[in-house]
C-alpha positions as CSV (number, residue, x, y, z in Angstrom):
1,X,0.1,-3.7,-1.1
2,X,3.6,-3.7,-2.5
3,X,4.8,-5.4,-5.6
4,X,6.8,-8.3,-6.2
5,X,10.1,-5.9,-7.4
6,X,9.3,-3.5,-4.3
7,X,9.3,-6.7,-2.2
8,X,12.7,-7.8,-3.7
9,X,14.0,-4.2,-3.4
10,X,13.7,-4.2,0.3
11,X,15.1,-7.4,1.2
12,X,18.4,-6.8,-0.9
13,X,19.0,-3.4,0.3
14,X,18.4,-5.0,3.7
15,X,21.1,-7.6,2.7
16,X,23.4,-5.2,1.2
17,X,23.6,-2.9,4.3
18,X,24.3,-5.8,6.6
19,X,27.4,-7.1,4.0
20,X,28.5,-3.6,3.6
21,X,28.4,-3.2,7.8
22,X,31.1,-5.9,7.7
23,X,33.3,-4.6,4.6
24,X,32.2,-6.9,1.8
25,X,30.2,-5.7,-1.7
26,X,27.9,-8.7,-2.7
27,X,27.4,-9.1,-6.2
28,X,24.0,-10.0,-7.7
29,X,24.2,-13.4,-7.8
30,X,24.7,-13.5,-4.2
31,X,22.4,-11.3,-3.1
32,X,19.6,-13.0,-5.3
33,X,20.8,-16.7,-3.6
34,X,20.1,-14.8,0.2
35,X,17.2,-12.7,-0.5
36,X,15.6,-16.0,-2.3
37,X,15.1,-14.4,-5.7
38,X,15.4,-14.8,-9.1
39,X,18.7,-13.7,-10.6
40,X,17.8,-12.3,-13.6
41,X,15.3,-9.9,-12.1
42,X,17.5,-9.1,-8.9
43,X,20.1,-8.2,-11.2
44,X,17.5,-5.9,-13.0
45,X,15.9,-4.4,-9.6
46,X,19.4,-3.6,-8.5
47,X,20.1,-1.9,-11.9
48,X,17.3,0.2,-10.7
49,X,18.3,1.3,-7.1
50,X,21.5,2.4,-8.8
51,X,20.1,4.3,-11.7
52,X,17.9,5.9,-8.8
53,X,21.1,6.0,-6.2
54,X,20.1,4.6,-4.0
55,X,23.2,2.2,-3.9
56,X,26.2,2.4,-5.7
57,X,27.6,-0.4,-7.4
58,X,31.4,-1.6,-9.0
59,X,32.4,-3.6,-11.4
60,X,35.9,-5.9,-11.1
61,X,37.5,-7.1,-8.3
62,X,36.7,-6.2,-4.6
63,X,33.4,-4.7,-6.4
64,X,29.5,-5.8,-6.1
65,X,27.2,-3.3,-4.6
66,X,27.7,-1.0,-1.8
67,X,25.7,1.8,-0.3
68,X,27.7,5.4,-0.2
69,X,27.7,6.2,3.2
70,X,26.0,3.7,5.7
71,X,25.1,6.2,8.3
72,X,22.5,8.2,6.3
73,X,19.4,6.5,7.1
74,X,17.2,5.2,4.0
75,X,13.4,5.4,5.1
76,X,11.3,2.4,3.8
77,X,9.1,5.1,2.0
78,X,11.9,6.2,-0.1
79,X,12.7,3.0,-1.2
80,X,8.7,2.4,-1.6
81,X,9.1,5.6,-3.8
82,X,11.8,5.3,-5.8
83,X,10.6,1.8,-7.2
84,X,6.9,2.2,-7.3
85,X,6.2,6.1,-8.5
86,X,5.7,9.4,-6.6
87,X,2.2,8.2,-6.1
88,X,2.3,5.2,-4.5
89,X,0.8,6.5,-1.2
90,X,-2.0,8.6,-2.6
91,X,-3.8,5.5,-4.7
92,X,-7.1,4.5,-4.8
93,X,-7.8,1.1,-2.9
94,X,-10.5,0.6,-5.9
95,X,-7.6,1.6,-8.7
96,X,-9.8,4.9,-9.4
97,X,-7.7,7.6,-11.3
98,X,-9.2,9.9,-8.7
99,X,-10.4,9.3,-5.1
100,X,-11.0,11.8,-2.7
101,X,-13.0,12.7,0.5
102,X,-15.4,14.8,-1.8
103,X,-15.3,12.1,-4.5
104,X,-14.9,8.6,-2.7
105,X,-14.6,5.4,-4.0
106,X,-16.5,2.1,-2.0
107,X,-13.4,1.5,-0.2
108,X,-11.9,5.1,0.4
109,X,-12.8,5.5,3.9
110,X,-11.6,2.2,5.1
111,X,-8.5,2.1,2.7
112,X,-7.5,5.7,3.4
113,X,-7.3,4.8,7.0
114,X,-4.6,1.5,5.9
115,X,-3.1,3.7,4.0
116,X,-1.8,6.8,5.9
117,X,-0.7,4.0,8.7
118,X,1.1,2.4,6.4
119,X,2.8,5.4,5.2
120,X,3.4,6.2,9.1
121,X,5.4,3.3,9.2
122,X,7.1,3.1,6.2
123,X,8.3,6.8,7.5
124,X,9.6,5.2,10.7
125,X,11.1,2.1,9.6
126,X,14.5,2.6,8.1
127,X,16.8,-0.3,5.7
128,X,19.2,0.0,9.0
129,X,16.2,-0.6,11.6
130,X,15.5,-3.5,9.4
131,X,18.8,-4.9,9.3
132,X,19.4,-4.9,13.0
133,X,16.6,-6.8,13.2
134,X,18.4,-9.2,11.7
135,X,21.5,-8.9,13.5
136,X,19.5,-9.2,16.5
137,X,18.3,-12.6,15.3
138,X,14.5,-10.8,16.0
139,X,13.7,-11.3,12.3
140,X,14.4,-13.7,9.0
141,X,15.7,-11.5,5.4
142,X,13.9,-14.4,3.7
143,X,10.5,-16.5,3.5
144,X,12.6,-19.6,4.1
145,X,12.1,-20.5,8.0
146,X,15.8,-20.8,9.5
147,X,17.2,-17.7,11.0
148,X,20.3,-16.0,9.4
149,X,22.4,-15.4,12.3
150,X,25.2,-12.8,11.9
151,X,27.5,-15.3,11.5
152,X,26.2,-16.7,8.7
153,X,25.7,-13.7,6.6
154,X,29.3,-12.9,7.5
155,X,30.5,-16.6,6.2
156,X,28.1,-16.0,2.9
């Protein structure tokens, strides 16, 4: 359902709130190393979430990327938003330009259905509920199967 640059988005705003909740401002190639992506487009998804603001990033020493104020919570459906177009939540399942109850496609019914859950939860989940996942060693930040305990994100 989400795209590869959506995926990526996530993940290193998840990683960037947890470095930022202990003072530190990873740079790109760091977050790229922990979230298990590719540099060159990490560095061009986080060029992104800053042109949107979304984070804030500077350059030199004691600089990398940083969010502006950690306790403003930043739903997943923002994020979702911001990176894959105001419409994201209103497409067709069958990739019809239009798609309604009145017009449906084959798979509107059904699809609708995934759909407004997933926007539910999207709505409910924040970066920061994500993140203490994490820290609660409940959840992974990447694909690779060992755990990232606190500790180590702290050491990285």
């Amino acid at each position: 359902m989400l795209g590869k640059t959506t995926e990526y988005a996530i993940r290193a705003l998840v990683y960037i709130y947890i470095q930022n909740s202990e003072g530190k401002r990873p740079g790109f190639k760091e977050i790229s190393k922990m979230i298990d992506s590719p540099e060159q487009f990490t560095a061009k998804v986080l060029q992104s979430l800053t042109r949107a603001e979304i984070i804030s990033s500077m350059k030199g020493r004691g600089g990398g990327y940083f969010f502006d104020d950690l306790s403003i919570p930043l739903k997943l459906s923002e994020v979702i938003e911001s990176v894959e177009g105001n419409g994201f939540f209103l497409k067709c399942g069958f990739g019809l330009n239009h798609c309604d109850a009145g017009t449906p496609c084959p798979m509107h019914e059904g699809y609708s259905k995934v759909r407004e859950g997933f926007f539910r939860f999207t709505n409910e989940q924040t970066i920061q509920s994500l993140a203490q996942k994490i820290n609660n060693n409940e959840a992974t930040l990447t694909r690779v199967q060992k755990v990232l305990t606190k500790k180590q994100l702290r050491w990285q």
